[in-house]
N, C-alpha and C positions, 0 to 999 in steps of 0.2 A: 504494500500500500504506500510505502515511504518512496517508494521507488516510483509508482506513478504521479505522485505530486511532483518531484524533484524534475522528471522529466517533461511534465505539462510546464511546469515553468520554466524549463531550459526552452523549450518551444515556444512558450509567450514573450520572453523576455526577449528572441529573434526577434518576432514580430513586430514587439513593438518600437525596436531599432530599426528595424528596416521603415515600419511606418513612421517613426518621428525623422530617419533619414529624406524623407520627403516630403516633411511637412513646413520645408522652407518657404518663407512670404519674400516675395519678390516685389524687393521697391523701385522704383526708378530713377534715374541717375538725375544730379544734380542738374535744373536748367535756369536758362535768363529766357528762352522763347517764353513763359507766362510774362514776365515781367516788362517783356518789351512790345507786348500783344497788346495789355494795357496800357501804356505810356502811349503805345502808339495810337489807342485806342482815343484815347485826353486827348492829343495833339490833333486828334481831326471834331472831336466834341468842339476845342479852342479854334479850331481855323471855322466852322461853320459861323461862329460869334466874329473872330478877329478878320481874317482875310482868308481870301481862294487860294494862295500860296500856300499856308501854312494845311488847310488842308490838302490838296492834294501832297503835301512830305507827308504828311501822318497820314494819307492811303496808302502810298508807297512803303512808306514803311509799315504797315499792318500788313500786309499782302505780303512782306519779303519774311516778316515775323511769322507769318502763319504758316508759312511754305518752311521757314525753318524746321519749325514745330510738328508740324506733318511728316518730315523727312523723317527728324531723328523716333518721333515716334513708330514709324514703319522702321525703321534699321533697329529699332529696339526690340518691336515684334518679332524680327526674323529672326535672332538671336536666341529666343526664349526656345528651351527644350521640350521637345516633344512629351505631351502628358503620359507615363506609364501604366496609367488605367484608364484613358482615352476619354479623362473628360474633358 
């Protein structure tokens, strides 16, 4: 009987290294694309008030900021590993 406990837990205690082995939370890497999406975003709030200049730079720069941000988030997609239980 001492022999079957010892062995269920040698079996659970796999398991649940192998399942805490994969229960890493995936953050994502440090960015300025939020930070310059916004700013860029003010700078065209401020050019509709102040001048036409000022907004089309803050479109241009929202569009360059977004396209940033769209990029490294798809190269950060394509990196992440394949789920081992397919969800």
């Amino acid at each position: 009987m001492a022999d079957e406990h010892t062995d269920h837990a040698a079996v659970s205690g796999s398991t649940a290294a192998e399942a805490h082995a994969h229960e890493h939370i995936h953050l994502p890497p440090n960015s300025w694309s939020p930070i310059n999406v916004a700013l860029s975003l003010m700078m065209c709030f401020i050019g509709t008030l102040a001048a036409t200049w000022v907004w089309v730079v803050g479109l241009i720069w929202l569009i360059g900021s977004c396209y940033a941000w769209f990029r490294g988030a798809r190269n950060e997609f394509k990196e992440l590993p394949e789920s081992l239980e397919g969800h």
